[in-house]
N, C-alpha and C positions, 0 to 999 in steps of 0.2 A: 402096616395095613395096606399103604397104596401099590409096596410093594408084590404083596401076595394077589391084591386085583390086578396088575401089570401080566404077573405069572399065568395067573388065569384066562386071558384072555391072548396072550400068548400060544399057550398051548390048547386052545378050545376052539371051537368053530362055531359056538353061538353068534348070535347076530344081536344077543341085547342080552344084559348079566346085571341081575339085578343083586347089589348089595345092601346088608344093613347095619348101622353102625350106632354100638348104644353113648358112646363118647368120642366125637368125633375131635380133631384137635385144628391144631395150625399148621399144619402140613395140608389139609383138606379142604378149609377153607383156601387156602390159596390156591390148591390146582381147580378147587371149583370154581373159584375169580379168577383165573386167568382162561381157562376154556370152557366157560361159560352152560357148561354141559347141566341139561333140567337134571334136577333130584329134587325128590321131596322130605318137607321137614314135618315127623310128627310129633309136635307140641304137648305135652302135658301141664298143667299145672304144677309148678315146682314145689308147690308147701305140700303137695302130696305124697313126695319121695323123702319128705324129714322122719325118721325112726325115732320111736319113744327110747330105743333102748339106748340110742347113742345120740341126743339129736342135735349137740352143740357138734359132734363130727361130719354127722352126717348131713348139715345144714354147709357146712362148710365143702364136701365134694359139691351140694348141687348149685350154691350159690359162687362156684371158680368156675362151675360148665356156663353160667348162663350170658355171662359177656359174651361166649363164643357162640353161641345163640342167638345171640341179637346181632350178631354181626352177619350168620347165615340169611337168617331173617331175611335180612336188607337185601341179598343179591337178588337183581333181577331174575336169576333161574331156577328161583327156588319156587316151592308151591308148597304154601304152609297149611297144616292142617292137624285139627284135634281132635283128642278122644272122645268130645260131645259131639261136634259138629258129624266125623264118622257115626257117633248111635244114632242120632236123631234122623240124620238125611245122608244115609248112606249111597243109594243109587247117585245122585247128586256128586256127592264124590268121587265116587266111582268114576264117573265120565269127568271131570275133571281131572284125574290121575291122569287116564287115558289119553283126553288131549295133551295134555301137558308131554308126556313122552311119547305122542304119536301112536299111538296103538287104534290098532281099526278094534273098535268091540260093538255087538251088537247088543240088541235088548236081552236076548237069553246070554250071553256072557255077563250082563250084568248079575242079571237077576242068580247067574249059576256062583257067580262069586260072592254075591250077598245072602243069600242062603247058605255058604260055606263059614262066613264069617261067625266067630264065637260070638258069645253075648257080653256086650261090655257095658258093667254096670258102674251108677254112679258113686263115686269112691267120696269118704270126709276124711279132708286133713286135718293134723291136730292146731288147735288153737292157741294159738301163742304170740304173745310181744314182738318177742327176736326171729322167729320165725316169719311172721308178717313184713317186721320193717324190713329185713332183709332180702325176702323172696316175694311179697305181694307185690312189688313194682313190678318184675319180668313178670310175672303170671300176669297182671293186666296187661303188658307191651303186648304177649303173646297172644291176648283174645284180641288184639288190634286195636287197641290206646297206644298213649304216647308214654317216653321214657320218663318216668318221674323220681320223688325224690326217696332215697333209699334213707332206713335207720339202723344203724347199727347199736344196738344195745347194750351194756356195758358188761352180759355175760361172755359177751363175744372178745372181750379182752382179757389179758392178765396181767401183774404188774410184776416188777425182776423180782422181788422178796418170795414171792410162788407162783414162777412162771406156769408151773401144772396145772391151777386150780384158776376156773375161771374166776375173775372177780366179781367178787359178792358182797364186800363190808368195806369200810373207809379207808383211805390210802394215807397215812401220813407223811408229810414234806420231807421229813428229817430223813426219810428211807433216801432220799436222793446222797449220794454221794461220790466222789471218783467218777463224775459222771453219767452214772447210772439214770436211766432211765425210770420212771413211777411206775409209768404206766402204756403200754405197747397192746397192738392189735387193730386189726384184726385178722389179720394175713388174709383178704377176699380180695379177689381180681372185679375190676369195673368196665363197663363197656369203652371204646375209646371215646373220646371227647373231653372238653372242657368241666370240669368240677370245682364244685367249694366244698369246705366241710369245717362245719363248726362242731365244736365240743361242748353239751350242757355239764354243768356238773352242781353241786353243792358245798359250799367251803364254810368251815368253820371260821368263830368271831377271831380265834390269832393267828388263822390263817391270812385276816385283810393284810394287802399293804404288802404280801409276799410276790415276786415276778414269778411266771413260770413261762418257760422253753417250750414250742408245741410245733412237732415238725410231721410232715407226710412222706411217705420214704416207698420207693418200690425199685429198689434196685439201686437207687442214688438218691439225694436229699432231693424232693420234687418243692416244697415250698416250706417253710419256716417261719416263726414270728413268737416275738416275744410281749406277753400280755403282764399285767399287774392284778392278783385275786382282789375282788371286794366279798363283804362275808353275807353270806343267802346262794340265793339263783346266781349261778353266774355263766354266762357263755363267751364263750373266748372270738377274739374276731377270727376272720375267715381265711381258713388255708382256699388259695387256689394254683391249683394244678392242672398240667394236660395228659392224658393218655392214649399215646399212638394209636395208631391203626393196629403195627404188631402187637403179640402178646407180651406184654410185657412183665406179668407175674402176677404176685398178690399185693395187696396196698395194705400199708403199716403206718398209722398213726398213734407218736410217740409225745408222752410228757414228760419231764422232770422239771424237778424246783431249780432255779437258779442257783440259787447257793446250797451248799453242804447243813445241813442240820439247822433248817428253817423250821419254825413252828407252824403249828397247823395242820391240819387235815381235811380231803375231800372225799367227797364221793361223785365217783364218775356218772352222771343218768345216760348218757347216748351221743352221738355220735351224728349228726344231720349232717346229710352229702344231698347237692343238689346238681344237675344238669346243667350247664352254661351254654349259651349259645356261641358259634363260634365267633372270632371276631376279624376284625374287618381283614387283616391278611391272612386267616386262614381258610375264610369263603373267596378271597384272589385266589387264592394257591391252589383250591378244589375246582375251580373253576377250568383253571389251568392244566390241569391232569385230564380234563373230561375229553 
């Protein structure tokens, strides 16, 4: 992509080229932080792009784009703006586009480009569990709150016995074996920064008094820990892990029973990941780079 706007501007003799980009990556983000050049970001609600006819897939393109998101966000040279804030006070924006990339416009350029603009109405997303805990945090970042805590839901997983099918029904111990992993997912990428993430689940009465292996892996083992089931509610202690500033992929969080043909069974309920703040040497080290 940044190759064919290189070409373009190479061989043209515009003085300003305006591009638009429906997935922008990490190629983009970087040459946007390193030359700091204005672009604007238009923000939609992400639970609005989830498809009934696909939507554990299609939840998953829009919840890998949105780390990459919050990262444009952040640059000072961005000018974020969305599909309400455009219907409702459009002139308004208007002139903040303009300043933002210098453009002389007057009162009838506005009004000549608002007048040209379609009609953009308001849109309902589908209502959903997994849907929410995993994409209502960005859609609030994006209307301008802070990063909170995401839920990943246990349709978001599968376990090796039917890596296809999301999981839905109880996972028994015994499936552990040769290593094998229960229960693995969700393959979603997270903003960088510091994370925990605990696992709820439900364990049956001969499941108590079982250990289980519970690691977070994105490309290498990111943190590990090994817990002991009690039989009810049960939540595991806390994976924490950090995620660079690069992209680093999709984040995989793995169980298996410690031993081979352990009794017992669970059911996965979700997955709670929360925000950390940084700590004390990596607010030195930011500080350092500024």
């Amino acid at each position: 992509m940044l190759e064919s706007v290189a070409l373009a501007l190479v061989r043209g003799n515009a003085a300003r080229m305006a591009v638009a980009v429906h997935r922008p990556d990490a190629g983009l983000l970087t040459a946007l932080r390193e030359t700091r050049r204005p672009f604007l970001l238009a923000l939609d609600d992400p639970r609005l792009l989830v498809t009934t006819e696909d939507s554990i897939g299609s939840l998953r393109d829009v919840a890998n784009l949105c780390p990459l998101l919050t990262q444009l966000a952040d640059l000072p040279n961005a000018l974020q703006v969305s599909a309400d804030v455009i219907r409702d006070t459009p002139n308004e924006v208007l002139c903040l586009i303009a300043d933002h990339f210098g453009f002389p416009a007057t009162h009838g350029d506005l009004v000549r480009v608002t007048a040209a603009l379609p009609p953009l109405l308001a849109r309902q997303g589908t209502q959903d569990d997994t849907i929410e805990g995993a994409l209502g945090p960005y859609a609030r970042f994006f209307e301008g709150g802070v990063p909170g805590d995401i839920l990943w839901t246990r349709q978001l997983f599968t376990k090796s016995a039917n890596p296809a099918k999301p999981l839905s029904e109880p996972v028994r111990l015994r499936e552990t074996f040769n290593g094998r992993f229960l229960i693995h997912g969700p393959y979603l990428a997270l903003p960088p920064g510091n994370w925990s993430a605990e696992l709820a689940m439900t364990v049956s009465a001969d499941g108590a008094g079982q250990s289980l292996v519970v690691d977070a892996y994105c490309g290498e083992v990111l943190d590990t820990l090994r817990c002991v089931l009690s039989a009810g509610e049960f939540r595991t202690p806390a994976l924490n892990f950090t995620i660079g500033d690069h992209y680093q992929g999709a984040v995989e969080l793995r169980l298996m029973a410690e031993r081979d043909a352990a009794p017992g069974e669970l059911v996965l309920c979700h997955a709670h990941l929360r925000p950390m703040p940084a700590t004390a040497s990596q607010a030195r080290a930011g500080q350092g780079g500024q």
